[in-house]
N, C-alpha and C positions, 0 to 999 in steps of 0.2 A: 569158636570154630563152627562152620557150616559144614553138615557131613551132604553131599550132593546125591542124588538118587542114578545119575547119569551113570551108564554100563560103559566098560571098555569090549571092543569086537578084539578077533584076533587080525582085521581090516584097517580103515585107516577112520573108523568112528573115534572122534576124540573129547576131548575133558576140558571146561575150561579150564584157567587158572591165573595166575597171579604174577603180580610184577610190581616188586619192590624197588623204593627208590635210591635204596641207600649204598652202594658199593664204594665209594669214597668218601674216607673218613674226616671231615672237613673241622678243624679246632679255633673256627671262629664261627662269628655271628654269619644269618646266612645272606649270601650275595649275590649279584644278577651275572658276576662273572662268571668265563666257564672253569671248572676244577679241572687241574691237571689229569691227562689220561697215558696210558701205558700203550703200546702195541709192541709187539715180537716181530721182530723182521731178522730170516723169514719167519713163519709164521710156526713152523718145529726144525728141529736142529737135530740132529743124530750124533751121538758122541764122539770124540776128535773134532767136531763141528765148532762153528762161532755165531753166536748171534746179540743180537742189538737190541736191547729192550730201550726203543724210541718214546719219547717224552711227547706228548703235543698240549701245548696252553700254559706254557710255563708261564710264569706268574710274570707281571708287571713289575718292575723294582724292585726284580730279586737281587737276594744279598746272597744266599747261600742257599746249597743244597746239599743232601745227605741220601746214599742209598744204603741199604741196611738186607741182610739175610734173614727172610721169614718176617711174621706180623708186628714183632715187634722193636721199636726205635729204642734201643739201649747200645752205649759204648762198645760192648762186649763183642758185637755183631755188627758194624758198622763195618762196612766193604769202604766207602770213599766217601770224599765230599768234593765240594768246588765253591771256592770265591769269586764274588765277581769281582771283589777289590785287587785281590794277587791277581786273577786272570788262571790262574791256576788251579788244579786238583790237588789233593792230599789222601794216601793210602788209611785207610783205619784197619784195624785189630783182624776183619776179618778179611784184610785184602787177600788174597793168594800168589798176585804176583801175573794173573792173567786175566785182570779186569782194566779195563780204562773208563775213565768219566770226562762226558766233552762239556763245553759253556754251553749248549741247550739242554744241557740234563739229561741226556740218553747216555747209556753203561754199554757197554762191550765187554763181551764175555765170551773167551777166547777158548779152546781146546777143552770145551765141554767134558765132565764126563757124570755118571748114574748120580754123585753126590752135588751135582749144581742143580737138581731136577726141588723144585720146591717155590715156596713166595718168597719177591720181593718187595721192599717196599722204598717210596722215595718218599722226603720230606721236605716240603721247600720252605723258606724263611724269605720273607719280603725287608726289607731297610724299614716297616714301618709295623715290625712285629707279627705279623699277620702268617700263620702255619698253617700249612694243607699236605695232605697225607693222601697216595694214590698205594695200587696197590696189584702185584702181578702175579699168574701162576707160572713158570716155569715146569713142562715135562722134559725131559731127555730121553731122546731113543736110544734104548741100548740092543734093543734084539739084537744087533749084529757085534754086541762088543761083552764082553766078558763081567760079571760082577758077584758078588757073594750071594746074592738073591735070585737065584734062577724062577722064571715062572712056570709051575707046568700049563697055563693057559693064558690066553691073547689077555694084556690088558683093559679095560676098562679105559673108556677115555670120549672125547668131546669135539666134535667140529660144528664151529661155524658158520651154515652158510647163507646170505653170502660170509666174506670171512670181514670186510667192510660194507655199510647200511646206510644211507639217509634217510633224515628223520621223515617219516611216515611210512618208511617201508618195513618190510618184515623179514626177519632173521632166526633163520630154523639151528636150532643147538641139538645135534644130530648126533646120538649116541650109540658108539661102537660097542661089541660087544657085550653085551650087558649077560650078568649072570643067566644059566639056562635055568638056575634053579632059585633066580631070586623069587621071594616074596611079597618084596615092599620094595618102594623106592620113593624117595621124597626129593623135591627141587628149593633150592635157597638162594636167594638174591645177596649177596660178597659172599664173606668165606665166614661167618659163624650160622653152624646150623643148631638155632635158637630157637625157639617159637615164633618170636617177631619179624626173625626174618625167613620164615617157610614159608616157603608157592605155595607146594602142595603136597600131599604123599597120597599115593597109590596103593590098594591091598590087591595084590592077585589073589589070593582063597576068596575074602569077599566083592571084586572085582567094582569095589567102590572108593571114593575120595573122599579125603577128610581134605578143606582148603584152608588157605593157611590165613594170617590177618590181614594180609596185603593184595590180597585180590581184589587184581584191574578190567575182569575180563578183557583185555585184551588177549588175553594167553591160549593156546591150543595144546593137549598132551597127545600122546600114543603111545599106545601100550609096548612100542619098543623103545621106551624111555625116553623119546624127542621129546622135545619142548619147541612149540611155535611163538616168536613173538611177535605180534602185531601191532600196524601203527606206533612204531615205537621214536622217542626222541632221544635228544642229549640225555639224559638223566636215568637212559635204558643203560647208558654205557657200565661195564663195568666186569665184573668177575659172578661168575652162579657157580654154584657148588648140587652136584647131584649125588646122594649117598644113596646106596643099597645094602639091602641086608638077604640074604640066603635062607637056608632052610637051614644052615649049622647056623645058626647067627653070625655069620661073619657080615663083616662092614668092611664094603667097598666106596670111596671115593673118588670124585676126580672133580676135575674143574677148567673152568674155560673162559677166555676172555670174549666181551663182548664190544664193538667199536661203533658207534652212531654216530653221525656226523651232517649239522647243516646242510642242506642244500645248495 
């Protein structure tokens, strides 16, 4: 790791950083095709709400598909699947009875509430073996709706903008509230915050970066936890993960989808 000498202002002086390629977990050899992507339409949903986590690039000669609760593809948590043979959907273990699965692999997820807010994942199967893994965050607004876990303050959270990109333009991941008393914050390309896949972390006491291994400079930071991405293409697409830690050491996450798209 490169520790960078570059200061943050409390202005809009910012940091480079990093941009990793890996948000889609792909279980073949690699190909020129494009890997399935996820989008949320809309883009958040408030509970009693419905929304659509849309499929785009479904695979050629698909045979089947699988969408599953959380990171990982096991029985136990399988929400549905769909045949293209039957033409039909089938309920798995963790269906609840208010999800639907269409023939282009987009879910519906109907009468939201705080316990739908989490990842999904989809898995497709091609007629010639061939498996690709995408992969979603789901939040659920609940301010206005009741749950065992009251906040005493605004969550933590991530927008977009734009909220859709073509490739070579730039897409600022815009962070709400961020703790007043964090310390540190680090950004990561999908959802494991590993070393390989760190951007970057931030110290405010030493108001210096440590960059992570996958630095493109293309990246811009600022000190209220944005992250700019620039020039970016297909292969920007995916899910970041932004973690913060306080002065109690507490660890705050959140996470956010990212859409790039040809021209």
């Amino acid at each position: 790791m490169e520790l960078s000498s570059e200061l943050f202002s409390n202005g809009c002086t910012s940091w480079q950083r990093v941009l990793l390629t890996a948000s889609l977990f792909i279980c073949v050899r690699p190909t020129t095709l494009i890997s399935p992507t996820i989008e949320l339409v809309p883009a958040s949903v408030a509970a009693g709400g419905s929304i659509l986590l849309l499929v785009h690039n479904i695979p050629k000669y698909l045979q089947s598909l699988f969408w599953y609760k959380g990171l990982i593809a096991f029985n136990k948590v399988e929400i549905a699947r769909y045949r293209t043979a039957k033409n039909s959907g089938e309920p798995g273990p963790a269906h609840s009875g208010r999800e639907t699965v269409y023939s282009n692999g987009s879910l519906l997820l109907q009468n939201v509430t705080w316990k739908d807010t989490g990842f999904y994942t989809l898995r497709t199967l091609t007629r010639y073996q061939k498996m690709e893994f995408a992969h979603i965050y789901l939040q659920v607004d609940t301010s206005h709706s009741l749950c065992c876990d009251t906040l005493d303050s605004a969550q933590l959270s991530i927008d977009p903008v734009p909220r859709h990109a073509a490739e070579g333009g730039s897409v600022l991941l815009q962070v709400h509230n961020l703790p007043e008393d964090v310390q540190t914050f680090s950004w990561y390309k999908g959802v494991l915050s590993t070393q390989d896949f760190k951007i970057a972390e931030y110290s405010i006491a030493t108001k210096s970066i440590i960059r992570g291994r996958a630095h493109s400079r293309r990246e811009i930071g600022y000190t209220n936890g944005s992250l700019l991405l620039q020039d970016v293409t297909e292969k920007d697409s995916g899910l970041y993960t932004l973690i913060t830690i306080d002065s109690n050491v507490r660890v705050v996450t959140a996470h956010v989808q990212v859409n790039i798209h040809r021209k």
